[in-house]
C-alpha positions in Angstrom: -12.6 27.7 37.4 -15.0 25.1 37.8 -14.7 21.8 39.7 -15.0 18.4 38.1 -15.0 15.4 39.0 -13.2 12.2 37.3 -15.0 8.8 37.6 -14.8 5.0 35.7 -17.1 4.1 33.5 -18.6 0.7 33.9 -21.0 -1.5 31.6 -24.3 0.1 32.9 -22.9 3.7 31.5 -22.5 2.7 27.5 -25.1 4.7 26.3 -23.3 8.7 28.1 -20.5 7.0 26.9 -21.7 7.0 23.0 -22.9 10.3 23.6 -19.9 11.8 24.6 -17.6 10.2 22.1 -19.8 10.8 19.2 -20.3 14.1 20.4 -16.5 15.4 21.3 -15.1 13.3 17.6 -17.6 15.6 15.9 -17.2 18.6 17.2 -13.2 18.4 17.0 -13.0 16.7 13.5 -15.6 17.8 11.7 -14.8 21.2 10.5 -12.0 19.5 8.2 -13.5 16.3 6.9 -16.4 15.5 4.7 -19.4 14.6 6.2 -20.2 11.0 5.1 -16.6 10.0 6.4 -17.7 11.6 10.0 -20.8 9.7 9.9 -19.3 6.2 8.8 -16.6 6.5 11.4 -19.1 7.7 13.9 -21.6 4.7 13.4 -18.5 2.5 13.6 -16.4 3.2 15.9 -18.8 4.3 18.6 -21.4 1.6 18.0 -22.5 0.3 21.4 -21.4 -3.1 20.5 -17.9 -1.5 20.0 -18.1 0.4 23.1 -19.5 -3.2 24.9 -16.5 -5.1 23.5 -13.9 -2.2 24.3 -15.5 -1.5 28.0 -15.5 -5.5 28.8 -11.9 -5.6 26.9 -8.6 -4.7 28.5 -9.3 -1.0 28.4 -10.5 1.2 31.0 -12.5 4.6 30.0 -13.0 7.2 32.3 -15.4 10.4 32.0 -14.7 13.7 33.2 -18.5 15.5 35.1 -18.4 19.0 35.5 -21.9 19.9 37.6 -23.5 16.9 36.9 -22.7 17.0 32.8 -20.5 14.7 31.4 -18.0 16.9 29.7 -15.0 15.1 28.3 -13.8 11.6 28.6 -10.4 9.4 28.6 -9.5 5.9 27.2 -6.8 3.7 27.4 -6.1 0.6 26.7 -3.5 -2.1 27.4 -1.2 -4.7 26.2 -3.8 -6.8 23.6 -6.1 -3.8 23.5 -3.7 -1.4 22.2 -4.1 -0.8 18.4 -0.9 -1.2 17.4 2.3 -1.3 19.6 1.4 -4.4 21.7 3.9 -4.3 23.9 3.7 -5.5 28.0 5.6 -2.6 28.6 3.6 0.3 26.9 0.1 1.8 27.9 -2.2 3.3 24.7 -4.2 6.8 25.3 -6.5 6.0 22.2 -8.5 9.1 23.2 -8.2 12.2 25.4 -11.6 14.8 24.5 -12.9 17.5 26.5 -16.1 19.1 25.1 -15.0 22.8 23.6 -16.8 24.8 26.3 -15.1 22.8 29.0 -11.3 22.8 27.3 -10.3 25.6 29.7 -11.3 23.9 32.8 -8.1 21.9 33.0 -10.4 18.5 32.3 -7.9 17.6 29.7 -4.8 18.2 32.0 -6.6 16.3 34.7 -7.6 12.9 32.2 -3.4 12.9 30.9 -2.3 13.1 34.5 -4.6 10.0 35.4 -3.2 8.2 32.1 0.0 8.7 33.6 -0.9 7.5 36.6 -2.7 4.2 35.3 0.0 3.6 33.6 2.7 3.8 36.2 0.2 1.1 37.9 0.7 -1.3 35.1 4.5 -0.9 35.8 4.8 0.6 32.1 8.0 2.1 30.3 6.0 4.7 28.1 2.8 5.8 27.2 2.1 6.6 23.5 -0.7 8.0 21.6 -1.1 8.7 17.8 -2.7 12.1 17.2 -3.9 13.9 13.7 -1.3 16.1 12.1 -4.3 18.8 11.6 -4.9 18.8 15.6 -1.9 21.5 16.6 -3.7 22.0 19.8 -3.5 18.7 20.5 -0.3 18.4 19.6 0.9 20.8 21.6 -0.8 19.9 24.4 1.1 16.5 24.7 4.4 18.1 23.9 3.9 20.2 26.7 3.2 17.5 29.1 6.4 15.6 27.6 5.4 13.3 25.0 7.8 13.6 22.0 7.2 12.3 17.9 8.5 8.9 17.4 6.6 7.7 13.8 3.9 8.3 12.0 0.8 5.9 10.9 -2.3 6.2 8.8 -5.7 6.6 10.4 -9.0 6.0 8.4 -11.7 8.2 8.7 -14.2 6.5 6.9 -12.8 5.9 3.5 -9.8 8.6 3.7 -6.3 8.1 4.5 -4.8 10.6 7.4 -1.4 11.3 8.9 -1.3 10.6 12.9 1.7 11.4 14.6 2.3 9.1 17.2 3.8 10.4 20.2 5.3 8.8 23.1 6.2 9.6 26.9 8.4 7.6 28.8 6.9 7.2 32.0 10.6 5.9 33.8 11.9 9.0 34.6 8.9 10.5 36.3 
């Protein structure tokens, strides 16, 4: 195995940052979904003026190098910068992606651990996350580590409707 290093991203790193979430959101989701509604999420969501607002927001990303390469990344937000449950006592992990020939690395065990971690340091109750229904792996992969279903909500990509599964981890008993 490999070793990899985990580092924050700052400002002056927006541009690898686009890269790699552009890059890992394609090559995870698009096997299953249309092109034009990869290509309008992609141009919106990863926009560097996106990126700017999240990076300078209450979130904090972090990338995972392998050798030099950026290979996977992690970001979570909190309280105000959560998507949806905005609570003072929750931490988000909007997104968790490895690049497929670094998955078996252990980048992806590595980023959850620190998610943990960050949000033990904001004194949090749980973590959650809302993950596709299509994305078993993913699935579980946080089932494994402890997170268990608690609803469901509707993600757009582009202009269609999906299932998540939102998922949650209650970080008092660790």
């Amino acid at each position: 195995m490999k070793s990899f290093i985990i580092q924050k991203i700052s400002a002056n790193d927006l541009y690898e940052l686009q890269k790699i979430s552009k890059q890992t959101f394609y090559e995870t989701f698009s096997q299953k979904n249309s092109e034009d509604n990869m290509q309008k999420y992609l141009d919106k969501n990863f926009s560097i003026s996106k990126l700017t607002d999240e990076i300078l927001g209450n979130s904090e990303f972090y990338f995972a190098i392998i050798n030099g390469t950026i290979a996977g990344y992690l970001k979570i937000n909190f309280e105000n910068s959560q998507t949806e449950l905005k609570y003072k006592n929750s931490v988000e992990i909007e997104r968790i992606y490895v690049l497929k020939k670094f998955q078996k690395n252990k980048m992806g065990q590595s980023l959850i651990d620190l998610a943990i971690k960050l949000g033990k340091r904001e004194n949090a109750e749980f973590l959650w996350l809302g993950v596709w229904e299509d994305n078993l792996n993913a699935i579980n992969f946080y089932k494994k580590n402890g997170f268990a279903e608690f609803d469901k909500h509707i993600f757009l990509l582009g202009e269609e409707k999906q299932t998540d599964i939102m998922m949650k981890l209650n970080l008092k008993f660790l």
